[in-house]
MITI-536092 format. One record per residue: x, y, z of N, C-alpha, C, CB in turn. Coordinates in steps of 0.05 Angstrom, whole numbers, plus 5000, padded with zeros to 4 digits. Atoms other than C-alpha are relative to their C-alpha. Glycine has a CB too. Layout:
REM MITI-536092
XYZXYZXYZXYZ;...
***
This chain:
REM MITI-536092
498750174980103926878705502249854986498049815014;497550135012111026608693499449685009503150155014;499850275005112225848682500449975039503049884974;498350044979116225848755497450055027503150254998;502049954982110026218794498049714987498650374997;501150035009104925828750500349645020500350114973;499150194996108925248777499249915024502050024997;499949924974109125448847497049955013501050295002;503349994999101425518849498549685002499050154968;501150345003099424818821501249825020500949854971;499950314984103724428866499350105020502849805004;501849944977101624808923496749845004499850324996;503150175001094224558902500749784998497850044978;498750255004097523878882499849845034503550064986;499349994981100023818944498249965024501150184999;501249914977094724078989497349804996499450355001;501250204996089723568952500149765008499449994988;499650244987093923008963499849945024501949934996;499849984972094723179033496649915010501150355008;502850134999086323119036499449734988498150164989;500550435002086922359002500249905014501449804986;498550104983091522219046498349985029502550175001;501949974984087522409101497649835009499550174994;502450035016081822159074500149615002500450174963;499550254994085221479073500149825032502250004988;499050184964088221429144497350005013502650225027;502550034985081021579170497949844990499050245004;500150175009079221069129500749715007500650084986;500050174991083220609151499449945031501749944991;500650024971081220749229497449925000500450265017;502350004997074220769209498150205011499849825009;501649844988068021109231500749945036496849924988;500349994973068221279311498950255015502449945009;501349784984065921739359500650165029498049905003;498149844979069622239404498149965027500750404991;501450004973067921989481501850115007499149775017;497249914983072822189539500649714998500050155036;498950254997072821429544502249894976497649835002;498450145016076021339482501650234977498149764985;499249755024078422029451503449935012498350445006;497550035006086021829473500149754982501749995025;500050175016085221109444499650024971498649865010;499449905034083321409372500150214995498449954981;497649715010086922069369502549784999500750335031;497350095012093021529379500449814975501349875021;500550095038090121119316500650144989497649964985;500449815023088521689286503850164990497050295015;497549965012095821979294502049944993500650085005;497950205008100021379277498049904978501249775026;499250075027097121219215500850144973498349884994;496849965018102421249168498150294983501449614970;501049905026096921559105499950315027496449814980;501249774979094922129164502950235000499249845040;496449874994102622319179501150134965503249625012;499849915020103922379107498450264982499949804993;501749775010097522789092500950335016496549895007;500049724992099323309145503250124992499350035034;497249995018107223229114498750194971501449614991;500649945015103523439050499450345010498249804990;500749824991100523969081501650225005499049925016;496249844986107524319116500950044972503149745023;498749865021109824339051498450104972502149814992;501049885008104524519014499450395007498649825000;500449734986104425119055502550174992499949965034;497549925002111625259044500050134962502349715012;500049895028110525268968498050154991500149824984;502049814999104225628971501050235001498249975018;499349654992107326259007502950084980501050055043;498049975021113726198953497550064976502449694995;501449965021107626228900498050225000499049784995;500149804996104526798933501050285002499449965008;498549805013110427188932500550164975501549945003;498649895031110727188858496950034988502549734978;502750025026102727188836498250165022498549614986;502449944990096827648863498849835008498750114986;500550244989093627278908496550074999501849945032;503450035011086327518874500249904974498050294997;499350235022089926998822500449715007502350064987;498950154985092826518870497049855013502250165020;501050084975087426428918497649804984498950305023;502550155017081726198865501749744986498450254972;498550305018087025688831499649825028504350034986;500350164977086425338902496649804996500250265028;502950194998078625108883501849774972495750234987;499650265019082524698826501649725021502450114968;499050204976084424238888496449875000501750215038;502850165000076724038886499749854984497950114999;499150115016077723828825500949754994501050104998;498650264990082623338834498549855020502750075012;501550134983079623138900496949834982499250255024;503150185004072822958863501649774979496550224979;499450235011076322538809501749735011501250084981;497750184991081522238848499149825025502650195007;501150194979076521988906497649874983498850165029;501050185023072421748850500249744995500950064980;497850225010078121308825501049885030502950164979;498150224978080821118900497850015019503650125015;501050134974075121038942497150024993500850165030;502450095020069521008889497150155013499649615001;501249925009065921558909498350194982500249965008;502649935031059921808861500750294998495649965007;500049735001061322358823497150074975503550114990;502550005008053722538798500150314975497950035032;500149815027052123038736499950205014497749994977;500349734988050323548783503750025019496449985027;497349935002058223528808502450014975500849865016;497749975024061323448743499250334984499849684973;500349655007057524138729501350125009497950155006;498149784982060724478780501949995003499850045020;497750005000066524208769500150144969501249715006;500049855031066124538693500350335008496549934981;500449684990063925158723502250075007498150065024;495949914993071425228769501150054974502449695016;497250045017074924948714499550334973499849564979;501449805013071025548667501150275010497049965005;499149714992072726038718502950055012498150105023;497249994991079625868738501550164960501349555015;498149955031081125948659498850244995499849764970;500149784998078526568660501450215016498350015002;498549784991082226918719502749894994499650085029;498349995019088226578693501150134978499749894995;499949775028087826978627499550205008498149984976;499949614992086727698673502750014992499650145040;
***
């Protein structure tokens, strides 16, 4: 895999995790609720005006865009497995921003990806 695909790939995952922080945040900041008829327009319009939400599915649109530029140039039974290194990120990075637990039994399995991503990498 060339530097340019290699490139293409990561921020696609980059990208597509931030887009789940992001996410992750705005429904955060709405809080827990619960889809009635009574109130599914009142927080669908929370839910789609906050800012972190708009940005995550922004992430998203263009994660998509650089994804299918990074599938053009890389087998995508190379491509498609670099996408679990978005879990990755996600477990450290909700760790660090919304504190939660990442337990021995996930830092295994995060070893394990990272183990098998660097393996089909090197096919």
């Amino acid at each position: 895999m060339n530097p340019i695909s290699l490139f293409c790939i990561l921020a696609g995952v980059t990208l597509n995790a931030c887009a789940q922080l992001l996410l992750k945040a705005g429904t955060n900041a709405v809080g827990h609720f619960e889809f009635t008829r009574a109130n599914i327009l009142p927080i669908g319009f929370r839910i789609a005006t906050q800012p972190p939400i708009i940005a995550g599915l922004a992430c998203y649109v263009i994660s998509l865009v650089v994804w299918i530029v990074g599938l053009s140039r890389v087998d995508v039974s190379i491509a498609y497995p670099m996408l679990s290194l978005g879990y990755v990120v996600n477990a450290f990075a909700a760790w660090y921003l919304f504190g939660e637990v990442l337990s021995v039994q996930k830092l295994i399995g995060i070893g394990v990806i990272l183990i098998g991503v660097l393996i089909l990498a090197r096919s």
